[in-house]
PDB file of N, CA, C and O in Angstrom:
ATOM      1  N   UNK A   1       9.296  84.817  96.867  1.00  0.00           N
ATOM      2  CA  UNK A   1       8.038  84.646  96.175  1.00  0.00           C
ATOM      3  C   UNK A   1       7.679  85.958  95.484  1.00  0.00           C
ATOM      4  O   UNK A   1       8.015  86.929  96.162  1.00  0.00           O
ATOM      5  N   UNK A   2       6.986  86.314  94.122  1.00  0.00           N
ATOM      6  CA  UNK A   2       6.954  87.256  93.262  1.00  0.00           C
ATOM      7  C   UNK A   2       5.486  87.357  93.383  1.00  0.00           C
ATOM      8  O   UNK A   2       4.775  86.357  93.282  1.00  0.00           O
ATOM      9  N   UNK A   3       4.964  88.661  93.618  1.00  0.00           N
ATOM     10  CA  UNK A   3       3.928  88.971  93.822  1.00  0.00           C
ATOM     11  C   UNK A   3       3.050  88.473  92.529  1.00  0.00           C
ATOM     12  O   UNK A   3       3.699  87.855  91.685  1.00  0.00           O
ATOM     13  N   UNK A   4       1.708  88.659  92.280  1.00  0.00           N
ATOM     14  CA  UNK A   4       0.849  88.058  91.138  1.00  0.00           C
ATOM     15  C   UNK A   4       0.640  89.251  90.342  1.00  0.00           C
ATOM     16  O   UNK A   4      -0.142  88.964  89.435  1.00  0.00           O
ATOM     17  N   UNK A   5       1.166  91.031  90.259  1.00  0.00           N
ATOM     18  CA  UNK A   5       1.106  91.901  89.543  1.00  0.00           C
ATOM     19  C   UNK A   5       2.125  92.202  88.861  1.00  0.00           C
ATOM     20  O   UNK A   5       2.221  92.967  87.902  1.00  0.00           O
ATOM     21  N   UNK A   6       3.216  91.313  89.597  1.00  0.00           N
ATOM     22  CA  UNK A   6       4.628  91.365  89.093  1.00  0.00           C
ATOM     23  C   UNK A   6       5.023  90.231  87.924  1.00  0.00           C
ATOM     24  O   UNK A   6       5.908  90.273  87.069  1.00  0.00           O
ATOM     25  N   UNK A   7       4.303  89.490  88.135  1.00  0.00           N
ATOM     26  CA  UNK A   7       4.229  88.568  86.804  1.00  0.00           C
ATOM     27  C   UNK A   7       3.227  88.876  85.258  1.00  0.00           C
ATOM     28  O   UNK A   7       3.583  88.599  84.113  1.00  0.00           O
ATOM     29  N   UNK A   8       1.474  89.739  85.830  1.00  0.00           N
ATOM     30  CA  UNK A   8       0.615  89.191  85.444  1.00  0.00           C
ATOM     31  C   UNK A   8       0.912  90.504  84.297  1.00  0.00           C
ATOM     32  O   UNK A   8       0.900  90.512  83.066  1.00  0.00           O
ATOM     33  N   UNK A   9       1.165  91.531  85.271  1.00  0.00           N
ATOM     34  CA  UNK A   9       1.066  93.189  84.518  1.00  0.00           C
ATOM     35  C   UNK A   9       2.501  93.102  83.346  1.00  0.00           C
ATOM     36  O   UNK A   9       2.447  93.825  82.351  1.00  0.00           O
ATOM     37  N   UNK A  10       3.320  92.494  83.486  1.00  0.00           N
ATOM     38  CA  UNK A  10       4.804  92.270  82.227  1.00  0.00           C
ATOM     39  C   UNK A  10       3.826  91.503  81.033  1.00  0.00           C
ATOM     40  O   UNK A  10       3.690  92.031  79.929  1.00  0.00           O
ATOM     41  N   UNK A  11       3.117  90.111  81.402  1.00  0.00           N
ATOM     42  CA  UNK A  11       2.851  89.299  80.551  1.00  0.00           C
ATOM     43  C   UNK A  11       1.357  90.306  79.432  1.00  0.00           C
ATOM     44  O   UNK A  11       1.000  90.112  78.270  1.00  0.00           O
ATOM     45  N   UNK A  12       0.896  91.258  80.405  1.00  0.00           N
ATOM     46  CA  UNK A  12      -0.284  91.621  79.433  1.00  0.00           C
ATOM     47  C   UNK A  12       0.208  92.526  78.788  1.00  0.00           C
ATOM     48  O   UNK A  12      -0.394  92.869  77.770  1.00  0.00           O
ATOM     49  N   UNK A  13       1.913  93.466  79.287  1.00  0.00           N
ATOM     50  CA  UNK A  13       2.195  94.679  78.280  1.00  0.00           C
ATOM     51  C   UNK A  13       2.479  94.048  77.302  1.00  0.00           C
ATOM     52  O   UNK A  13       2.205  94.596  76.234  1.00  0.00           O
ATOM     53  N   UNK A  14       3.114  92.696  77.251  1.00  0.00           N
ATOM     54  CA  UNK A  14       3.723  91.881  76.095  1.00  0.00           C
ATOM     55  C   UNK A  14       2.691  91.631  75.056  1.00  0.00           C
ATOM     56  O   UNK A  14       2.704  92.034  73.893  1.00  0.00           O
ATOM     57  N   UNK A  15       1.636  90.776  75.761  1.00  0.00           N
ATOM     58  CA  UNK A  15       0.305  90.574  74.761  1.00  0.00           C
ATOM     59  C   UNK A  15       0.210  92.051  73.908  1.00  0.00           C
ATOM     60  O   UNK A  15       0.098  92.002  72.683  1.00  0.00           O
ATOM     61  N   UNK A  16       0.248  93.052  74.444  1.00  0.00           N
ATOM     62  CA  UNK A  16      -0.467  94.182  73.735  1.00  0.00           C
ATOM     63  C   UNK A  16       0.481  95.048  72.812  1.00  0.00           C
ATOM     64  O   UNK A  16       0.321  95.949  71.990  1.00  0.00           O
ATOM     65  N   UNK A  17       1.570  94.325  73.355  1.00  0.00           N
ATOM     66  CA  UNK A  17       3.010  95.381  72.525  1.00  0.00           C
ATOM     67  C   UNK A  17       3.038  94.256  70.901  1.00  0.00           C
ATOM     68  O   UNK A  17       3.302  94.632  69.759  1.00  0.00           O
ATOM     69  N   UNK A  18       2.710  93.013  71.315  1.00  0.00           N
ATOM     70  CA  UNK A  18       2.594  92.086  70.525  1.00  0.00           C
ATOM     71  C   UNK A  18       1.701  91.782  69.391  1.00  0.00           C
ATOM     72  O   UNK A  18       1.866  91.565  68.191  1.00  0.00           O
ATOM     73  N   UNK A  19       0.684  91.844  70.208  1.00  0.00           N
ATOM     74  CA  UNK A  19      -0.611  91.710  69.213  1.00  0.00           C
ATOM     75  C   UNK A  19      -1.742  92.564  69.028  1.00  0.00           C
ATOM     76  O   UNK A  19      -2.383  92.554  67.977  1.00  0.00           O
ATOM     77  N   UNK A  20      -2.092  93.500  70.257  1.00  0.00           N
ATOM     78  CA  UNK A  20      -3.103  94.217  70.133  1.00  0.00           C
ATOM     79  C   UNK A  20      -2.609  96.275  69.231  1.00  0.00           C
ATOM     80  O   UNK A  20      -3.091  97.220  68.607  1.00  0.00           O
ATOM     81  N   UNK A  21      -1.646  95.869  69.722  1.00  0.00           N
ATOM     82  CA  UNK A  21      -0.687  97.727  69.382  1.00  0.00           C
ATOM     83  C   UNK A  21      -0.747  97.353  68.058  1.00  0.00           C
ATOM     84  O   UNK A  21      -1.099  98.410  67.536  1.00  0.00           O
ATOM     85  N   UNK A  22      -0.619  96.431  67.041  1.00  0.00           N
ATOM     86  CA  UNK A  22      -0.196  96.605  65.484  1.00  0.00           C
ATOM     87  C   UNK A  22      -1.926  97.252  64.775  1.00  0.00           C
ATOM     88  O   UNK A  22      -2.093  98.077  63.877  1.00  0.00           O
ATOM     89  N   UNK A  23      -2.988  96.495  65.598  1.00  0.00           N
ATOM     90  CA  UNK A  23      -4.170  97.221  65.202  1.00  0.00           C
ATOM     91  C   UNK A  23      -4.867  98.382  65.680  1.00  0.00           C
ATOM     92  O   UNK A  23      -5.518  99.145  64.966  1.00  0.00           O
ATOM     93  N   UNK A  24      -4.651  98.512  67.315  1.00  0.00           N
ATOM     94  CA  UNK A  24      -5.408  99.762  67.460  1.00  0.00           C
ATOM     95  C   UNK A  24      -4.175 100.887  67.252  1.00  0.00           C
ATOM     96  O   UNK A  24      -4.851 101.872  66.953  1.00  0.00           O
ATOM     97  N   UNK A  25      -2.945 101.284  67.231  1.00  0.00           N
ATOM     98  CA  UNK A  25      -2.642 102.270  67.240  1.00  0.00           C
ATOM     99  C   UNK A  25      -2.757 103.042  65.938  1.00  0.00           C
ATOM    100  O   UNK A  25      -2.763 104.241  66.216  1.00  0.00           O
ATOM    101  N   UNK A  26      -2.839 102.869  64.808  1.00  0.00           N
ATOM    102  CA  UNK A  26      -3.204 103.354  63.787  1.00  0.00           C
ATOM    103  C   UNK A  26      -4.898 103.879  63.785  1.00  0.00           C
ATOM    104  O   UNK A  26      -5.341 104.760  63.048  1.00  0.00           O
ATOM    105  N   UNK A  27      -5.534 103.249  64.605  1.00  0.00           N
ATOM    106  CA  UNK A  27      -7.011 103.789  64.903  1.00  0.00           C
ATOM    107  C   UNK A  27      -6.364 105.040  66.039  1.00  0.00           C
ATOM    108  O   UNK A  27      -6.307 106.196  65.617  1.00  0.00           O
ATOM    109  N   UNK A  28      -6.016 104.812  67.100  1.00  0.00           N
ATOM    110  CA  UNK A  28      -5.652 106.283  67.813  1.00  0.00           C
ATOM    111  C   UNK A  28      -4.659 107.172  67.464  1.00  0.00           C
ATOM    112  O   UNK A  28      -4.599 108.254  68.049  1.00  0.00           O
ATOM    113  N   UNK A  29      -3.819 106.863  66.542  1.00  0.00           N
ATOM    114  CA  UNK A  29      -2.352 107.657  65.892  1.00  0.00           C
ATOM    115  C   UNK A  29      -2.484 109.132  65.942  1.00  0.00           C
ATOM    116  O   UNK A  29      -1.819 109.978  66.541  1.00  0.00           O
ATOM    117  N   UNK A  30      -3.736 109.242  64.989  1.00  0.00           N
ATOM    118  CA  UNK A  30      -4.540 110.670  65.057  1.00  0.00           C
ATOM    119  C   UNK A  30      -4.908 111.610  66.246  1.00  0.00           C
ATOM    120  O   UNK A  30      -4.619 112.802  66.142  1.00  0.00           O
ATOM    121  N   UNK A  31      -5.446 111.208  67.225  1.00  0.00           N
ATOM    122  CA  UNK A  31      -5.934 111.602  68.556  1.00  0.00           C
ATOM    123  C   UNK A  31      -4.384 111.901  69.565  1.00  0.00           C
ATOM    124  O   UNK A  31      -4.119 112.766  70.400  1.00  0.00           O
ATOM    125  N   UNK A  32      -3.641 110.810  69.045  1.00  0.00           N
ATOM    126  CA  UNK A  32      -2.331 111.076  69.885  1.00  0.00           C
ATOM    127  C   UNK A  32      -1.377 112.041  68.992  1.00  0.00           C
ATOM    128  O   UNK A  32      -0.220 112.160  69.395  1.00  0.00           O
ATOM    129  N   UNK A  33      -1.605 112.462  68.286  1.00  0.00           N
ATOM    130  CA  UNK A  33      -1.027 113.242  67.510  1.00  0.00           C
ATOM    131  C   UNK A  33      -1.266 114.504  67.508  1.00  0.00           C
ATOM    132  O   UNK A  33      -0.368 115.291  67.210  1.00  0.00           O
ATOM    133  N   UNK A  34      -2.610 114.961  67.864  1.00  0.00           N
ATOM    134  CA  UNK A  34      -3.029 116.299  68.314  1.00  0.00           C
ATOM    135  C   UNK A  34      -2.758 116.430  69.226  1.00  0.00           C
ATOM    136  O   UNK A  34      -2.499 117.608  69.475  1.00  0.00           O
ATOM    137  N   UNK A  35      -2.553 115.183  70.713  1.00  0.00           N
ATOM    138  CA  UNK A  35      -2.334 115.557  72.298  1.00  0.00           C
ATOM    139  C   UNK A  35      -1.268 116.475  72.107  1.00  0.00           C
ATOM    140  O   UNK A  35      -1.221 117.692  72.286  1.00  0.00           O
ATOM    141  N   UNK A  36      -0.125 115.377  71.572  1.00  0.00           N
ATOM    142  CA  UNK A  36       1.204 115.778  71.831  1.00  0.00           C
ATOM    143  C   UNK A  36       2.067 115.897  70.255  1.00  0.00           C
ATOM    144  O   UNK A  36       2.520 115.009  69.532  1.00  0.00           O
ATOM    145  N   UNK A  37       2.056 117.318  70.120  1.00  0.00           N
ATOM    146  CA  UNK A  37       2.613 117.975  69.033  1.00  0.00           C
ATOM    147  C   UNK A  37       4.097 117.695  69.049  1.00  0.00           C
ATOM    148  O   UNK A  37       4.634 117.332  70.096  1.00  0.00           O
ATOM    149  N   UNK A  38       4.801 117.853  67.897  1.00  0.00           N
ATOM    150  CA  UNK A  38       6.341 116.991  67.683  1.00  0.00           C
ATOM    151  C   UNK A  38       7.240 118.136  68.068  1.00  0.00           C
ATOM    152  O   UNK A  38       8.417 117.982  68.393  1.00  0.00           O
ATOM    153  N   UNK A  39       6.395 119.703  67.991  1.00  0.00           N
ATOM    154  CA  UNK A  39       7.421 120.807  68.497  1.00  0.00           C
ATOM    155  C   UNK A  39       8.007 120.530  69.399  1.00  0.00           C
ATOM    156  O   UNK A  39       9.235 120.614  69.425  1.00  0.00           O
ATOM    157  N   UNK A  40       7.186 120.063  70.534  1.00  0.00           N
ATOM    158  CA  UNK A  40       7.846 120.383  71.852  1.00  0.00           C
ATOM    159  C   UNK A  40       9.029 119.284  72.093  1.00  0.00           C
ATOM    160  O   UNK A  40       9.584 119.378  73.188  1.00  0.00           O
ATOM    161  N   UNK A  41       9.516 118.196  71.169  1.00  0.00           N
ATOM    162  CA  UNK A  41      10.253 117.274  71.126  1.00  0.00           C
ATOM    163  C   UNK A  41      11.541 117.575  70.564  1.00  0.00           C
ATOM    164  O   UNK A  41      12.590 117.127  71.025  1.00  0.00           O
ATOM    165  N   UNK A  42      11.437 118.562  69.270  1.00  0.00           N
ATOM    166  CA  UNK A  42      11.989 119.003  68.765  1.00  0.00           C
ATOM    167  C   UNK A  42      13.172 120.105  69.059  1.00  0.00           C
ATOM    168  O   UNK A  42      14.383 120.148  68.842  1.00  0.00           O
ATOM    169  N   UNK A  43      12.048 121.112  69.760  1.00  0.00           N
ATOM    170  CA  UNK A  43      12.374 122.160  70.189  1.00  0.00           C
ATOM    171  C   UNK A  43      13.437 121.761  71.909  1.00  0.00           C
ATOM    172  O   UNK A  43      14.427 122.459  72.130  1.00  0.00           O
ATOM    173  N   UNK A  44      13.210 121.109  72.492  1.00  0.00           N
ATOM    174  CA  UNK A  44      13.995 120.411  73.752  1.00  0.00           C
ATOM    175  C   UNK A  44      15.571 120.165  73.438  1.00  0.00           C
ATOM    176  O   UNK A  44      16.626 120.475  73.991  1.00  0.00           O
ATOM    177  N   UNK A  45      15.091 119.253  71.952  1.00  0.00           N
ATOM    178  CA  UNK A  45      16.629 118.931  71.705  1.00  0.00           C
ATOM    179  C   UNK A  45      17.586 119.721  71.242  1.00  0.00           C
ATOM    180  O   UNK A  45      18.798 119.508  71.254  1.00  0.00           O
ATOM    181  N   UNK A  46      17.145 120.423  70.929  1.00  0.00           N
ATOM    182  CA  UNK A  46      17.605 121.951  69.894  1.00  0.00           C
ATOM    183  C   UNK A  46      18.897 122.752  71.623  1.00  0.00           C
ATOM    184  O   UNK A  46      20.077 123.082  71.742  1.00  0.00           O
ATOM    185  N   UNK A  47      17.930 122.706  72.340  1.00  0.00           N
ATOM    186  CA  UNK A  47      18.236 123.714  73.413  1.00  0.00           C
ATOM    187  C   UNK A  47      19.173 122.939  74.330  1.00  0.00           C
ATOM    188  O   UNK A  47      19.959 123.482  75.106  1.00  0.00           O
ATOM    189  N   UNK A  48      18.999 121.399  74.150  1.00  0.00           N
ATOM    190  CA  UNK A  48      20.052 120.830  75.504  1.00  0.00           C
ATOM    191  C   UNK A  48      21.409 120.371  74.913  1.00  0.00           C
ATOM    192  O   UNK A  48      22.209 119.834  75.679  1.00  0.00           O
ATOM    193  N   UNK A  49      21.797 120.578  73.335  1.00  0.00           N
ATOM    194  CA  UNK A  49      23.559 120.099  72.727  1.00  0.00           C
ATOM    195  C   UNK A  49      24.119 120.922  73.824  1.00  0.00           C
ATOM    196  O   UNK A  49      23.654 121.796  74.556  1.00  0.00           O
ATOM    197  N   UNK A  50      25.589 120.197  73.656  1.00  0.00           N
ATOM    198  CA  UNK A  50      25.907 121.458  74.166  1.00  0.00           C
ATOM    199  C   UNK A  50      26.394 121.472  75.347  1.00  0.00           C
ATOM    200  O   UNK A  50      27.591 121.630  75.584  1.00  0.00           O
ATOM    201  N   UNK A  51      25.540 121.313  76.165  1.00  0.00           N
ATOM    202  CA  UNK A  51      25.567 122.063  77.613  1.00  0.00           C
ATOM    203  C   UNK A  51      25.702 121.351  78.994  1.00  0.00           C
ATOM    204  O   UNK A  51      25.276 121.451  80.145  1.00  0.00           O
ATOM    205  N   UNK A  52      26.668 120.448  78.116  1.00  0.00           N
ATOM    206  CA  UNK A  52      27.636 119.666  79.507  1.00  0.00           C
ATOM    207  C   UNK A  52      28.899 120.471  79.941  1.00  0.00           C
ATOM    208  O   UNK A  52      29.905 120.732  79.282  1.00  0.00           O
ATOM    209  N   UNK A  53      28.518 120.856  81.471  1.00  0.00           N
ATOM    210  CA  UNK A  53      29.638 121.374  81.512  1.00  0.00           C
ATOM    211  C   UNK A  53      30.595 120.532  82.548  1.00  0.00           C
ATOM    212  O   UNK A  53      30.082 120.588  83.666  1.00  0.00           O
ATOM    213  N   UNK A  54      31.856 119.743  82.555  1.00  0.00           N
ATOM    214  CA  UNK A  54      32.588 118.844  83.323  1.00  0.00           C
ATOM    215  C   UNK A  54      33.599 119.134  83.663  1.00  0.00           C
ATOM    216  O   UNK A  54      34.568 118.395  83.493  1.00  0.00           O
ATOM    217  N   UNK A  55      33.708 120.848  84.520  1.00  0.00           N
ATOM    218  CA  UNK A  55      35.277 120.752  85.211  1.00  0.00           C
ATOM    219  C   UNK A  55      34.991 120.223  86.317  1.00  0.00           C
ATOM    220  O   UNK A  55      33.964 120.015  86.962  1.00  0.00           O
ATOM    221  N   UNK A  56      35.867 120.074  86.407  1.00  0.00           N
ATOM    222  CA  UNK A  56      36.359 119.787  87.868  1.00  0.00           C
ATOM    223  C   UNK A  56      36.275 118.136  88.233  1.00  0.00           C
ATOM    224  O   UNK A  56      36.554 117.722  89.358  1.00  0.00           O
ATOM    225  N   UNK A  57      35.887 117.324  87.217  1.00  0.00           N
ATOM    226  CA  UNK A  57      35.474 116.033  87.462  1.00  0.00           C
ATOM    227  C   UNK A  57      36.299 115.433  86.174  1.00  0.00           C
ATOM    228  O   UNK A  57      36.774 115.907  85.142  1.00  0.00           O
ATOM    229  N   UNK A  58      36.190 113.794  86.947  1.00  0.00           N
ATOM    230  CA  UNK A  58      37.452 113.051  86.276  1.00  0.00           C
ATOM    231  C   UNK A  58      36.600 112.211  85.392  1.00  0.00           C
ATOM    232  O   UNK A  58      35.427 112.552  85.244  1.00  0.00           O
ATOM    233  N   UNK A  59      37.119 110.997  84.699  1.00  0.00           N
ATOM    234  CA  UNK A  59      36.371 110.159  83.737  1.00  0.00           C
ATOM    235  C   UNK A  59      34.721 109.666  84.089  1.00  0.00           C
ATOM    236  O   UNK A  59      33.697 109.571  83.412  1.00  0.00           O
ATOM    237  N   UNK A  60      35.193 109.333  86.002  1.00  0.00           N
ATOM    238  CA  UNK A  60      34.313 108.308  86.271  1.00  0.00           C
ATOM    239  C   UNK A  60      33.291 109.739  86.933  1.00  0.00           C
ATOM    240  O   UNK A  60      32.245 109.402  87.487  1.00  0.00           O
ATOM    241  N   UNK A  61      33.557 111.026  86.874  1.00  0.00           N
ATOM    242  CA  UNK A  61      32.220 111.787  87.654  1.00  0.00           C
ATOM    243  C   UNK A  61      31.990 112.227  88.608  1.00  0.00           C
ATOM    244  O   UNK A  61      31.044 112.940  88.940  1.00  0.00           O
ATOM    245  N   UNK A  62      33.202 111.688  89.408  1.00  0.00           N
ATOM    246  CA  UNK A  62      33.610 111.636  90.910  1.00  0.00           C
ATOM    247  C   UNK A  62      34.516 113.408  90.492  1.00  0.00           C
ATOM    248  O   UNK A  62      35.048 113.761  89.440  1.00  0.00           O
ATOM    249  N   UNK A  63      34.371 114.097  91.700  1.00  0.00           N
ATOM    250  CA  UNK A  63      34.921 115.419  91.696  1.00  0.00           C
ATOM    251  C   UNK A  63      36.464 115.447  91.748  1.00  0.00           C
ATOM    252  O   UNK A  63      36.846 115.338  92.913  1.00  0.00           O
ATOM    253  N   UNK A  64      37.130 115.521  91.160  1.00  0.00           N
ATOM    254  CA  UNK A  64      38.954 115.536  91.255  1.00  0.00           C
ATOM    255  C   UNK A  64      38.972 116.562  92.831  1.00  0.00           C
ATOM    256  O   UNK A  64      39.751 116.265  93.737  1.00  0.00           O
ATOM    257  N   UNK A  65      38.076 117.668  92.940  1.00  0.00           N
ATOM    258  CA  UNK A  65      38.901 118.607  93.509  1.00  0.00           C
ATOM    259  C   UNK A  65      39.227 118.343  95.093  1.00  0.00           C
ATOM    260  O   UNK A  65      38.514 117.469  95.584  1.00  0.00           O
ATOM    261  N   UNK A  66      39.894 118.764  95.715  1.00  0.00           N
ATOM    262  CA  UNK A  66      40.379 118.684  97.340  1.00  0.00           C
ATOM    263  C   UNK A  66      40.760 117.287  97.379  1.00  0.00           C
ATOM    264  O   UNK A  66      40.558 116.533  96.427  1.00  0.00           O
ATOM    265  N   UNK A  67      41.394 116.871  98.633  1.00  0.00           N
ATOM    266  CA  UNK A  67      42.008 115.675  99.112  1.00  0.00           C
ATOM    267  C   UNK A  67      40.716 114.635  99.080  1.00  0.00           C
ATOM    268  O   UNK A  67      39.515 114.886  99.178  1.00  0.00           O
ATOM    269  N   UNK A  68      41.481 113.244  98.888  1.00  0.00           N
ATOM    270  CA  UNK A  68      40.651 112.246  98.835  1.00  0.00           C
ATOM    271  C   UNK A  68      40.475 111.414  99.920  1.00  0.00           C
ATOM    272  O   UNK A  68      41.512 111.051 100.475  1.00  0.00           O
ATOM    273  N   UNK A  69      39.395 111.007 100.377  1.00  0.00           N
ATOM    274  CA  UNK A  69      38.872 110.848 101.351  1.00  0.00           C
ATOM    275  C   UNK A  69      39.592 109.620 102.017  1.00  0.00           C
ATOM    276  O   UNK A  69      39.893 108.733 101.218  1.00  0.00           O
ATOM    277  N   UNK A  70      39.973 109.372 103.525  1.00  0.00           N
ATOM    278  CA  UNK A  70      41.290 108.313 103.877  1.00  0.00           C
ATOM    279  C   UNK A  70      39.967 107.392 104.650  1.00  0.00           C
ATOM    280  O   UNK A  70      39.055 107.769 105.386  1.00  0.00           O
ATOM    281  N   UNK A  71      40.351 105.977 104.088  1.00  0.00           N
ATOM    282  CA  UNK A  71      39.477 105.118 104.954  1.00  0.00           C
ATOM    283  C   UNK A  71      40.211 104.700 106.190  1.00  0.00           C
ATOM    284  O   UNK A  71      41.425 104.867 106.306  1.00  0.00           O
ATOM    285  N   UNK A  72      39.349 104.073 107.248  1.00  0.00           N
ATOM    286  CA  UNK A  72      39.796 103.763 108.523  1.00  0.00           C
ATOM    287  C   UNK A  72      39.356 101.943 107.988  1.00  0.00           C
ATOM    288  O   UNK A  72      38.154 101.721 108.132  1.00  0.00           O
ATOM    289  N   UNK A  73      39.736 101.379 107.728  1.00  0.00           N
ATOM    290  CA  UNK A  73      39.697 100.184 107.121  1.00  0.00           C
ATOM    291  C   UNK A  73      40.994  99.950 107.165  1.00  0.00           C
ATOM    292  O   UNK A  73      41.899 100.712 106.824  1.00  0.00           O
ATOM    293  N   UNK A  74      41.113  98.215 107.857  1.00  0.00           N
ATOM    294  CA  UNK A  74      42.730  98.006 107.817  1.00  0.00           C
ATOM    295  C   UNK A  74      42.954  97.466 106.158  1.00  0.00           C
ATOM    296  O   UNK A  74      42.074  97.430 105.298  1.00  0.00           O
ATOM    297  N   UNK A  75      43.632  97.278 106.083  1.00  0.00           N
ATOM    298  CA  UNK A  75      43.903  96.853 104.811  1.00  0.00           C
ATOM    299  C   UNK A  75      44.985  95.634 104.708  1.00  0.00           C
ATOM    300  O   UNK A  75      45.872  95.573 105.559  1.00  0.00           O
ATOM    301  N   UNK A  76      44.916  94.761 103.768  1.00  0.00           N
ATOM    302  CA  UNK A  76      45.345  93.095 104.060  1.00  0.00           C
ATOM    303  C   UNK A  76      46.552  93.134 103.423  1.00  0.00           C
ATOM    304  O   UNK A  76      47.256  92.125 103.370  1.00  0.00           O
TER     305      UNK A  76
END
């Protein structure tokens, strides 16, 4: 059984992503635009290219290095 916030709270983001967001966000665009300045969005991406660094690990992420771990599982 699905709780009644788990249904009710999806169906009202929809209403508002739907119908109410095409009119008020152009009334707040402005106000949200002074909160949060585009530098700091900008400036983030600038600084994180780059800077994967992946020795020691294989395709899947898992660490190549030292022996691999032996299961105690019979096997069929």
């Amino acid at each position: 059984m699905v709780c009644i916030p788990c249904i009710v709270i999806p169906v009202l983001l929809w209403i508002y992503k739907k119908f109410l967001e095409p009119y008020i966000y152009p009334l707040i665009s402005p106000f949200v635009s002074r909160i949060w300045p585009r530098k700091a969005v900008q400036e983030s991406s600038d600084q994180n290219k780059g800077k994967g660094d992946c020795k020691g690990a294989d395709i899947k992420g898992i660490s190549s290095e030292g022996p691999p771990e032996i299961s105690d599982k019979k096997k069929d």
